[in-house]
N, C-alpha and C positions, 0 to 999 in steps of 0.2 A: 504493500500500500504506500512505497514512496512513487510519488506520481512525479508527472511534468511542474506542478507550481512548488513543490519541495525542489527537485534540483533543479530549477529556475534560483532558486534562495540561497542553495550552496554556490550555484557559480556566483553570483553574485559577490557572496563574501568572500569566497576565492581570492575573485580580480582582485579584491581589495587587500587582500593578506599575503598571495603567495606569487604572484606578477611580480619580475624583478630579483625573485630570490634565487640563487645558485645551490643545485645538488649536491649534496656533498656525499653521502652513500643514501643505498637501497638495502633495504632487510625488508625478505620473504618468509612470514611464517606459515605458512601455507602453501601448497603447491597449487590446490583448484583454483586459488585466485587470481593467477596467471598461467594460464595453458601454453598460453603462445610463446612463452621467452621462460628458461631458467632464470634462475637469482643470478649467477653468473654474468648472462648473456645483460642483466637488467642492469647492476651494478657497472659494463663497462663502457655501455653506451649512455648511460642519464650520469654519470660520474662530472662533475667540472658542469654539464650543461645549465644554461639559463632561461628560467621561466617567462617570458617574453609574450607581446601581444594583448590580446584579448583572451579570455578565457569563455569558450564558445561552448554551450548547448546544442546538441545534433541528436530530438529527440528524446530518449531519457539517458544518453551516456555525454559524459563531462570533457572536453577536451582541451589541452594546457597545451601549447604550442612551445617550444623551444629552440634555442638560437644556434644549433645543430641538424636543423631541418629534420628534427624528430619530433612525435607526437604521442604527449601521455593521456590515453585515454582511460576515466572511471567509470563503471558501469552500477550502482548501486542496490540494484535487484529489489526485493523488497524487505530488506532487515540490515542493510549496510547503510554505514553514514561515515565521512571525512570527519577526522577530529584534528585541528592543530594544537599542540602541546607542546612547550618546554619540555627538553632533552632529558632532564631530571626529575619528570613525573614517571613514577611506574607503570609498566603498561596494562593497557585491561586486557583478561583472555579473551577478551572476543576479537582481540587485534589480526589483523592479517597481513598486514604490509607494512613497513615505516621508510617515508621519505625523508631523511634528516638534513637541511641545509647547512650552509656556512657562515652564514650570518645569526648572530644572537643563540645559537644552540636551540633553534625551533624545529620542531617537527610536522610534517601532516603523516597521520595515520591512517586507514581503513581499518575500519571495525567492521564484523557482519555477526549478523546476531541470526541469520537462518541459510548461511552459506548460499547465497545467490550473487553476493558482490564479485567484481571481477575488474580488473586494469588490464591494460595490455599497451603495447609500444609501438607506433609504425612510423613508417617515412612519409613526410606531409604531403612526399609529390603520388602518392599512394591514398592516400585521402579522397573517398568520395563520399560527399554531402547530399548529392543527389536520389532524393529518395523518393518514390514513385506512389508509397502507402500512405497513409491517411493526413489530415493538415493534422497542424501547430496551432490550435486558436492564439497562442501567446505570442507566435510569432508572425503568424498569417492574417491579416483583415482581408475579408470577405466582406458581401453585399449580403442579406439575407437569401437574394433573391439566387445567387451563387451557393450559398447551403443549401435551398432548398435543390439544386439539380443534386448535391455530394447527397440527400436524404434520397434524392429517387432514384441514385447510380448504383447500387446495392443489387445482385441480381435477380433476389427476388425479396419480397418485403419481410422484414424483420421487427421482432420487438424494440424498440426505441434503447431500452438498456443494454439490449446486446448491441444495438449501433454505436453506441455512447462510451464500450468499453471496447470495443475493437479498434487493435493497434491501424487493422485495414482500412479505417475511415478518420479515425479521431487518434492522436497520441497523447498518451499519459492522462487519461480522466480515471480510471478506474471506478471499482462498486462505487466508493463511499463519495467520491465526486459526481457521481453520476445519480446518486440520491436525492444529491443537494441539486443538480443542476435541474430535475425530475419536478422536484419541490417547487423552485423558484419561477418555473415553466408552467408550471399548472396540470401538468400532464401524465398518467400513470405509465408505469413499468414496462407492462405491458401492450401498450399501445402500439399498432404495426407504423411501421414508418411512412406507409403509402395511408394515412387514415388522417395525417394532418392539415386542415385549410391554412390557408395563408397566415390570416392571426396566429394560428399554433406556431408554422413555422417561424415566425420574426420571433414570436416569445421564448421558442427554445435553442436561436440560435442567440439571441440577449443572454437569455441565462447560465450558458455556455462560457460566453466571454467575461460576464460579470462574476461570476463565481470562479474561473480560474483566476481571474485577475486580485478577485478580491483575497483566495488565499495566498497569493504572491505577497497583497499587501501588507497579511497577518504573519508572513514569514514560516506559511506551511500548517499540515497538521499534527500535531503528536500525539497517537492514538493509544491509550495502555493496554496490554492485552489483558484479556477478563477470562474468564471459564474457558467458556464456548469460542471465543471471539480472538482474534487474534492480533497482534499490535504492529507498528511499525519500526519504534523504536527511535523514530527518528528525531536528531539533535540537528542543530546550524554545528559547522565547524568551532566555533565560538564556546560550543556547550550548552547553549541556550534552545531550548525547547520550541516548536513553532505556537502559536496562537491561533491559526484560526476553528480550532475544532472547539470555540470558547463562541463561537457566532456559526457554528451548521444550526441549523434549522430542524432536520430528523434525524440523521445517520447516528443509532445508535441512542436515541430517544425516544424509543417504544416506552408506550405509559403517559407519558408527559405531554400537554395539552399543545395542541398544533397551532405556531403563531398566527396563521392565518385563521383557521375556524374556529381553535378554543375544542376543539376535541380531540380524544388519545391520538396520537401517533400509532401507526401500526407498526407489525415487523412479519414478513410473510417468507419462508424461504422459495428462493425463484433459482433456476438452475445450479443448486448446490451450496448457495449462499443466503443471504439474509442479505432481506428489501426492507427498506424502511420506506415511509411514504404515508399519507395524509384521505385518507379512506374518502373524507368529505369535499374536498376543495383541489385534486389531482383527479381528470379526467378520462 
């Protein structure tokens, strides 16, 4: 459950923290977290290099450009998160990798907490951005009336939640984004995608970009895992937990009176997961 408005907020803090800094070594505690390069092979190419540029988003993996026409990519999965740390804090065992610079005795670390996290190394003239699957609402403005052809391109019609969480049409909304986006549209779970009039469309592609936007602007969500239910774990490199799961609306407020009607919240399980959603006021 770390989506596109989470590592939207880690690059962010990134740029501002680890741009400009020089590698000083690489430590691999894990082998799955790098398939494609040994600790060796990682150690003698990021050695001396400088963290340089922009630090660019492509999708849900991180990418850090470097002043040796190489490229360190992080891929966060759904239980990894970047932590920066002084050289002299111990490490947590959920650690997987440490990038320790020359400056100041700082570190960035991966953590993963359900072994999906993953880095890997390539050469920037090897680099292609060019991806043919689904938009970026965070990076992409569209017209409604341009969503509305991505709602009826689909080959044949589909529940609107599975549109909503497929990497092939949308990236990085996931369940618990696609609750809230569900919510703030009007419109139920299950609704087929060919079943919306106009008004629907303009208000589900609004709700779309207002609620990605808006957890960018709460700097993400940090969801704790319960029983049943399971978390993301996710921090800012900083330490600092995200905020907006302090403003959802239903996801994971089954019980509790629905801002808009004033009645329970539901919770229904829909293809293997848990729906949340507004029984009275989502149609």
């Amino acid at each position: 459950m770390i989506e596109s408005p989470e590592v939207e907020v880690v690059r962010r803090e990134l740029e501002r923290e680890v741009v400009g800094r020089r590698v000083k070594a690489v430590t691999l505690l894990s082998e799955k977290v790098c398939a494609e390069q040994s600790a060796e092979e990682l150690q003698e190419r990021l050695q001396g290099a400088k963290i340089q540029g922009e630090v660019v988003r492509h999708r849900l993996e991180l990418l850090l450009s470097l002043d040796n026409a190489e490229v360190l990519a992080f891929c966060l999965g759904t239980g990894g998160h970047l932590r920066r740390h002084p050289a002299k804090v111990p490490l947590d065992p959920h650690t997987r990798a440490v990038i320790a610079f020359t400056q100041h005795r700082q570190e960035l670390r991966l953590l993963d907490f359900k072994e999906g996290a993953r880095l890997r190394l390539l050469r920037s003239d090897r680099l292609a951005l060019n991806d043919p699957r689904g938009i970026d609402p965070l990076q992409t403005s569209l017209s409604w009336t341009d969503f509305s052809s991505l709602l009826l391109s689909v080959p044949a019609p589909i529940h609107l939640k599975v549109f909503l969480t497929s990497d092939a049409t949308i990236v990085g909304v996931g369940d618990m984004y696609a609750d809230e986006i569900l919510f703030n549209a009007g419109l139920r779970h299950d609704r087929m995608t060919d079943s919306l009039n106009r008004q629907e469309v303009r208000r589900l592609w609004r709700a779309i970009v207002e609620v990605l936007h808006d957890a960018v602007k709460y700097r993400g969500s940090t969801v704790a895992e319960q029983s049943d239910l399971p978390g993301n774990h996710f921090v800012l490199p900083s330490g600092e937990p995200g905020a907006y799961q302090n403003h959802h609306s239903v996801y994971r407020r089954n019980g509790r009176l629905s801002p808009r009607s004033r009645r329970p919240i539901e919770r229904v399980k829909y293809r293997g997961r848990w729906t949340y959603f507004c029984e009275q006021s989502q149609v």
